[in-house]
N, C-alpha and C positions, 0 to 999 in steps of 0.2 A: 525397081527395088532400090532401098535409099542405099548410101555411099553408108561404108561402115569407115570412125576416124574413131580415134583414142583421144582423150582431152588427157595431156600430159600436168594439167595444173589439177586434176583430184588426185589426190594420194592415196595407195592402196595399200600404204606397210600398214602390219599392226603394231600395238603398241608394245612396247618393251612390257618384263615380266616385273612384278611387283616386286618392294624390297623383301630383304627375308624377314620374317617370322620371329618376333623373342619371345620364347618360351617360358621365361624367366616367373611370370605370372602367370597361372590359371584361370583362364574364365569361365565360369560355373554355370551349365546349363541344365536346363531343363525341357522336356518334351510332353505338350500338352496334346494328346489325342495318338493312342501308337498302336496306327491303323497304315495303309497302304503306303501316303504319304509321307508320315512321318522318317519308312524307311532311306529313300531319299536323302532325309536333312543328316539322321542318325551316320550315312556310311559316308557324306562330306565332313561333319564334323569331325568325326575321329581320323580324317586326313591334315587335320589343322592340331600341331602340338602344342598349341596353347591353349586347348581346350579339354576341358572336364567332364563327362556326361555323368551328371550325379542323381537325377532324377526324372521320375517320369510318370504321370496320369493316365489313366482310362477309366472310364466309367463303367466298362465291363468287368467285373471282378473277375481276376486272376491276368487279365488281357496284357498288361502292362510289363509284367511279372516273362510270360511267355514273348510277347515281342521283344525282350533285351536278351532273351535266353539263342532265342533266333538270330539275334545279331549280333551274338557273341561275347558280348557287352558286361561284364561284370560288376559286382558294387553297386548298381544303384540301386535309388529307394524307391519302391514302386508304390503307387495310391490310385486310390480308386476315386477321391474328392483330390479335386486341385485346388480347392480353398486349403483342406489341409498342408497340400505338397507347398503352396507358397507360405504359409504361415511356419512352417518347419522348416523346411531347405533354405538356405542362405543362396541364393542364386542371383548370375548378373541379368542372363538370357534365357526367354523362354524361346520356343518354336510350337507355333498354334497351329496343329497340322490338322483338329477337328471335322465333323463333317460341318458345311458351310453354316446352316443355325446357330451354331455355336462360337462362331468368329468372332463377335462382338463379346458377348457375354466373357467369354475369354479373357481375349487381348484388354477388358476393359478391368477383370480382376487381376493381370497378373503389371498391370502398370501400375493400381492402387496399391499393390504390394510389391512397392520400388522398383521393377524390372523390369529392363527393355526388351521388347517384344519382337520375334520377326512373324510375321502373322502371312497363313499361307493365302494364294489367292482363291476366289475372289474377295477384295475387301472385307465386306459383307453380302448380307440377300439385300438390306432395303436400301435408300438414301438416307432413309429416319436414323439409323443404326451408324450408317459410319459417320453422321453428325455424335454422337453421341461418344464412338471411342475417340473423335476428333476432340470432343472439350475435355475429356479426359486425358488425353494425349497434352492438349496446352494446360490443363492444371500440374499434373504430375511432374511437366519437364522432362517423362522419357521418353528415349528411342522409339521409335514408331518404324519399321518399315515393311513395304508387301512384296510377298513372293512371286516377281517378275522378271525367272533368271531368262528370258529371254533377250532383255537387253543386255545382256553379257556378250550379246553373239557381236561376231565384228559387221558380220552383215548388215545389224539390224544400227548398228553406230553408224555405218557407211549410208545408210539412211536418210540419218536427222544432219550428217554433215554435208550431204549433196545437199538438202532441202534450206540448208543454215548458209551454205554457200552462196544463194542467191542463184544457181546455175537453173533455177525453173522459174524463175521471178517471182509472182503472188500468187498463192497457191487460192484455188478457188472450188476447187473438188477433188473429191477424193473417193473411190471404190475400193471398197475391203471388208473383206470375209475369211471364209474358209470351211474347210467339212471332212465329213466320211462321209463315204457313200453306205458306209455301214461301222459302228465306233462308237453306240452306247454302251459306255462304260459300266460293266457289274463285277469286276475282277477278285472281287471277296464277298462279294454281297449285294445289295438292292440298297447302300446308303446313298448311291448318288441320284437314285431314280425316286426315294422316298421325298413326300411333299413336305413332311416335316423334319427332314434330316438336308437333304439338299436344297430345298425349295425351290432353285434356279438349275435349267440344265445345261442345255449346251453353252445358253448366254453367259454364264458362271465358269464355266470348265475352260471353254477355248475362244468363246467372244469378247472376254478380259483382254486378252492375249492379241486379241486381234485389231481392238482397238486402240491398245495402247501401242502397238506400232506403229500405227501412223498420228496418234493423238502427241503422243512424246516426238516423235520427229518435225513439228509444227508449232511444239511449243506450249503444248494443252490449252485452246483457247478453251471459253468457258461455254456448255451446253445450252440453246437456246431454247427450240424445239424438240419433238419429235414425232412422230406417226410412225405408228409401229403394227405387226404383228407376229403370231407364235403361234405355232401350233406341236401338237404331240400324237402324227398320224401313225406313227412307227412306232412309240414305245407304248401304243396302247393296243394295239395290233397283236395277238399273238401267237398268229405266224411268222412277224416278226422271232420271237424269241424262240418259235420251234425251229425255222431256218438256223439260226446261231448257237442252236445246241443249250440253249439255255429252256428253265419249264416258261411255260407259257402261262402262269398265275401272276408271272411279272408284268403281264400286260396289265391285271388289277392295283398293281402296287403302284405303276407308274403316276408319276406326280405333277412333273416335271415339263421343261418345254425339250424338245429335239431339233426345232428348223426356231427361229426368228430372222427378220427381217425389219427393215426400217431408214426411215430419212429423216437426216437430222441434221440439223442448222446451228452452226457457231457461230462466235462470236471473229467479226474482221472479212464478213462475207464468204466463210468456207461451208459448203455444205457436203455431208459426209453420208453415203449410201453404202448401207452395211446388210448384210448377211451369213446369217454363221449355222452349221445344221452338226447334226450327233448323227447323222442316217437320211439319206436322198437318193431319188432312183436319178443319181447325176455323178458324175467324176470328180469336179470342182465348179460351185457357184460363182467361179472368175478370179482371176489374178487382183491385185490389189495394182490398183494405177491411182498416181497421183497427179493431178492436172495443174500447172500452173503458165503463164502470162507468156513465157520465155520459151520454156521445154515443158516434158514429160515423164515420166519416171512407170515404169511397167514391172512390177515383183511378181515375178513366176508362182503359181500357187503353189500349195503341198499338198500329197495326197494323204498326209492327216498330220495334222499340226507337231511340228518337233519343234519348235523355237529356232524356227532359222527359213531360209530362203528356198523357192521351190527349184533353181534354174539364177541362171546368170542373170543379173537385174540388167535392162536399157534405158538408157536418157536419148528420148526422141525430141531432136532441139534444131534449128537452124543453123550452119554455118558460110558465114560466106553467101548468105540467099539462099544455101539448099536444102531440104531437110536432109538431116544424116539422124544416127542412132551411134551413141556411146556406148558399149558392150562395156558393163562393172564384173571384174572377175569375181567369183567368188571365194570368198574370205574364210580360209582356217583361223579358229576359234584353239588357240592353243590348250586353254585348258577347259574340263567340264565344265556349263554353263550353269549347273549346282553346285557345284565346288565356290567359284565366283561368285555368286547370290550368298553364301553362305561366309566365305570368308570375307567381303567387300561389308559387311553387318559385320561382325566379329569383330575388323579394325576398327571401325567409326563406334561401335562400343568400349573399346578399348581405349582409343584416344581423342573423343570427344568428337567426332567429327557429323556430318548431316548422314539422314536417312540415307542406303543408295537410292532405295524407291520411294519418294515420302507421299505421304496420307495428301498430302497437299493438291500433287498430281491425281491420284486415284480417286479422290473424290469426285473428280467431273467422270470418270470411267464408272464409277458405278452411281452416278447422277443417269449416264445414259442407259445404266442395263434398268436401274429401277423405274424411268421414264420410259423404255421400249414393254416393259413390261402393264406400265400403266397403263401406256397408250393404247395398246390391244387388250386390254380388258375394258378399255370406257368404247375403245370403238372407233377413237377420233384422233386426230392430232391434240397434243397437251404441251403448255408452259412448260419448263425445265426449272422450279423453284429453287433454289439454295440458299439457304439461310448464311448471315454470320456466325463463326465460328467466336 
């Protein structure tokens, strides 16, 4: 069994708490989609006093109306077209909480109509799409950023600063996934299983999340290849959904993928083998390890995705000739990791500042879900094409 040492040169404080708050100015938001998610954005917002929730979308007529009623929320002006709500509302922020189809179409009207956007994840379904709110994004000059409060967590910083350290030398692989063993999400309905409301399922939901954990801690190279596949043996199943109490007609709705898989090659020699499932007759498809030159890096999985760590991370590295293993404690997250997603956008709205998560990063993330998606429907490994923006 190797020797257990502490490396005293990583730092494990977290960071100090943000300055406070001037209220002095209102920022005027808006809620595009006020369905499951948007509840979320809606109950961080109104923890921030420099904010206004003065309007809100849905396409369901009355839906809009009833989800502010729900959350307590007084005063605002509810619509059923969000071309109207941005042509009428004077707003600075929207939050595009929609079902996935709808991300681009969105985020791409409420920037033509001056305002910056926090747009939920995933980006978009295609590559085609978030090239497109991307040239919109550089005409208009607004805020662009996507809903990844998982890097709020201190864990997941403790991450990209072990790997930024140099303490694993040149990273050359990397394994990472994640699952339920049961965790098709239908918590109000069948939008996320529907083909033309979600389009993307588990790759969209929590392979976002999954990648950009280890993609952001490395730097985002740029996606080369891929060879992929997906399957949907469980949400078409429906014994599945009589087992979960749910009808079993949802098996015909299903649209969607539940397992994918794939290997995929960036740019600087790293190749990256991923897996991510909504439902498997397995516990966890493996921890996420990162391999590099020097040491090793081992992140305990989760048994369903919370934005954060599953187990105390190790760095398996050499010292002195021997292998030993660096035990990384695990990091309280002082504050909610929605709360920070939402106020960390709110400043940089406020006082000019960058994306937290910009379009920039994300585009090679959903370069890779729209190339794993490709890749299992031609059959074969595929190019990973990216246009100039």
């Amino acid at each position: 069994m190797a020797d257990m040492v502490v490396d005293k040169d990583l730092d494990f404080n977290i960071e100090a708490e943000g300055p406070a708050v001037d209220a002095s100015k209102k920022v005027r938001v808006g809620i595009i989609g006020c369905g499951w998610i948007a509840e979320s954005h809606v109950k961080q917002y109104l923890k921030c006093p420099d904010v206004e929730l003065v309007a809100g979308s849905d396409i369901i007529p009355g839906k809009a109306a009833k989800f502010f009623e729900k959350m307590e929320v007084e005063g605002v002006h509810c619509y059923e077209d969000t071309d109207e709500m941005l042509a009428k509302e004077k707003l600075d922020i929207v939050s595009v909480c929609t079902y996935n189809s709808q991300h681009a179409p969105c985020a791409i009207a409420a920037m033509k109509a001056g305002v910056d956007v926090m747009l939920e994840k995933p980006f978009t379904v295609t590559l085609e799409e978030a090239i497109e709110v991307m040239k919109v994004e550089k005409e208009t000059g607004r805020l662009l950023s996507i809903g990844f409060q998982p890097r709020m967590d201190e864990n997941m910083k403790m991450i990209k600063k072990i790997v930024e350290s140099g303490e694993l030398g040149d990273i050359y692989y990397i394994q990472t996934g994640g699952g339920r063993r049961r965790g098709i999400p239908t918590p109000y309905g069948t939008s996320f299983i529907e083909k033309d409301k979600g389009a993307i399922g588990a790759l969209g939901d929590i392979g976002c999340y999954s990648l950009d954990m280890v993609l952001n801690a490395i730097g985002y190279p740029k996606p080369l290849t891929v060879s992929a596949m997906k399957s949907d043996f469980f949400g078409k199943n429906p014994k599945y959904w009589e087992a979960e109490n749910k009808p079993a007609e949802y098996a015909n709705i299903f649209g969607v993928d539940d397992f994918a898989a794939a290997f995929i090659r960036l740019e600087g020699g790293v190749t990256l083998d991923f897996r991510i499932a909504w439902a498997m007759n397995l516990d966890t498809p493996g921890d996420t390890i990162i391999m590099g030159t020097k040491g090793s890096l081992r992140i305990p999985s989760t048994e369903c995705w919370n934005g954060t760590v599953g187990g105390a991370m190790k760095i398996y590295h050499d010292v002195a000739g021997k292998g030993c293993e660096t035990e990384i404690p695990i990091l309280k997250t002082k504050e909610n990791l929605f709360y920070l997603k939402i106020r960390s956008f709110v400043d940089a709205c406020k006082n000019g500042g960058a994306a937290p998560v910009p379009s920039s990063q994300i585009l090679y993330n959903q370069a890779i879900l729209d190339g794993i998606v490709k890749s299992s429907e031609a059959g074969k490994e595929i190019e990973i094409e990216i246009p100039e923006i």
